[in-house]
C-alpha positions in Angstrom: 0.7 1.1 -72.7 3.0 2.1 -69.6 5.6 0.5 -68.2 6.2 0.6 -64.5 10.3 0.4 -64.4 12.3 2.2 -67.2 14.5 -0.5 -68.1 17.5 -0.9 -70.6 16.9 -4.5 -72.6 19.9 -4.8 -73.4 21.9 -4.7 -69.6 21.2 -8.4 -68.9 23.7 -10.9 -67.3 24.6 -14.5 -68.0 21.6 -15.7 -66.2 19.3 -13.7 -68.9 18.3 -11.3 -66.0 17.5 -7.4 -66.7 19.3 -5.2 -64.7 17.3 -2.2 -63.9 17.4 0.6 -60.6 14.7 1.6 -58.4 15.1 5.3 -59.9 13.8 4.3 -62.8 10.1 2.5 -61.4 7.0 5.1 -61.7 6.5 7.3 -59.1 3.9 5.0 -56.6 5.5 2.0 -58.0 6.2 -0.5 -55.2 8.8 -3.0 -56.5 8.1 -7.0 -54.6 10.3 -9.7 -55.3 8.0 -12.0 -57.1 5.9 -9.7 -58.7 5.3 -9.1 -62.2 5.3 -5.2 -63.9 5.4 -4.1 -67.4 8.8 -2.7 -68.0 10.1 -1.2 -71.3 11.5 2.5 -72.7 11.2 4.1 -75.1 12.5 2.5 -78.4 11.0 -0.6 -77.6 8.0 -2.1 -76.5 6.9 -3.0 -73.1 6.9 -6.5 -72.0 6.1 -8.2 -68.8 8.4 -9.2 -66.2 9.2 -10.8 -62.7 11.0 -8.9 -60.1 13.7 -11.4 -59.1 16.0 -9.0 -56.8 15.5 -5.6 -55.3 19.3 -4.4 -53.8 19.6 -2.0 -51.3 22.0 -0.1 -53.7 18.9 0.2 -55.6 19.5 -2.1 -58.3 16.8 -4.2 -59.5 17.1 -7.8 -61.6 14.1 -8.6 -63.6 13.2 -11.8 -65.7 11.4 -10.5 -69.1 8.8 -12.9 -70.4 8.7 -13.6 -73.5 6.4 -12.2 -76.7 4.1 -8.7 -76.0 3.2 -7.6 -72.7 -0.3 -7.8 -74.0 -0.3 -11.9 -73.9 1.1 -11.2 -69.9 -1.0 -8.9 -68.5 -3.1 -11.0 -66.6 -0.1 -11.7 -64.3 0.6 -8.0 -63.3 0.4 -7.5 -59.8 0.4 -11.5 -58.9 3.4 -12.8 -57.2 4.8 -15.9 -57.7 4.4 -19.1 -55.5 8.2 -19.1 -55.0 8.0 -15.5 -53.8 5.1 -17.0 -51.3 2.5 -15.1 -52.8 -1.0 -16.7 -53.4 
């Protein structure tokens, strides 16, 4: 499996959000506040996770969910109802 933002797991902040950038996503990935992508690198494996910020300086905050992307995927692509998505 493929993640869609290259992310480090371990750059999180006291609110347990990842810190990623926007020159990490997948070329064609479009990154929405409220939308969940598999993220992940390459010494660990990918999970799922909901875009909570998108900076104009590029950086990116993400809440991981937890356990194997594999349990998640079904949410990749939705947005959330808080993101006023359906």
């Amino acid at each position: 499996m493929t993640w869609q933002l290259w992310i480090d797991y371990h750059r999180t902040d006291g609110e347990g959000l990842t810190h990623g950038n926007v020159r990490n996503a997948v070329p064609g990935t479009t990154l929405v506040v409220g939308e969940y992508i598999v993220v992940g690198n390459e010494e660990a494996d990918p999970a799922v996770a909901e875009v909570v910020q998108v900076g104009p300086d590029g950086l990116v905050l993400v809440r991981t969910l937890p356990g194997p992307a594999e349990e998640h995927l079904d949410l990749v692509g939705r947005r959330t109802a808080q993101a006023g998505g359906s």
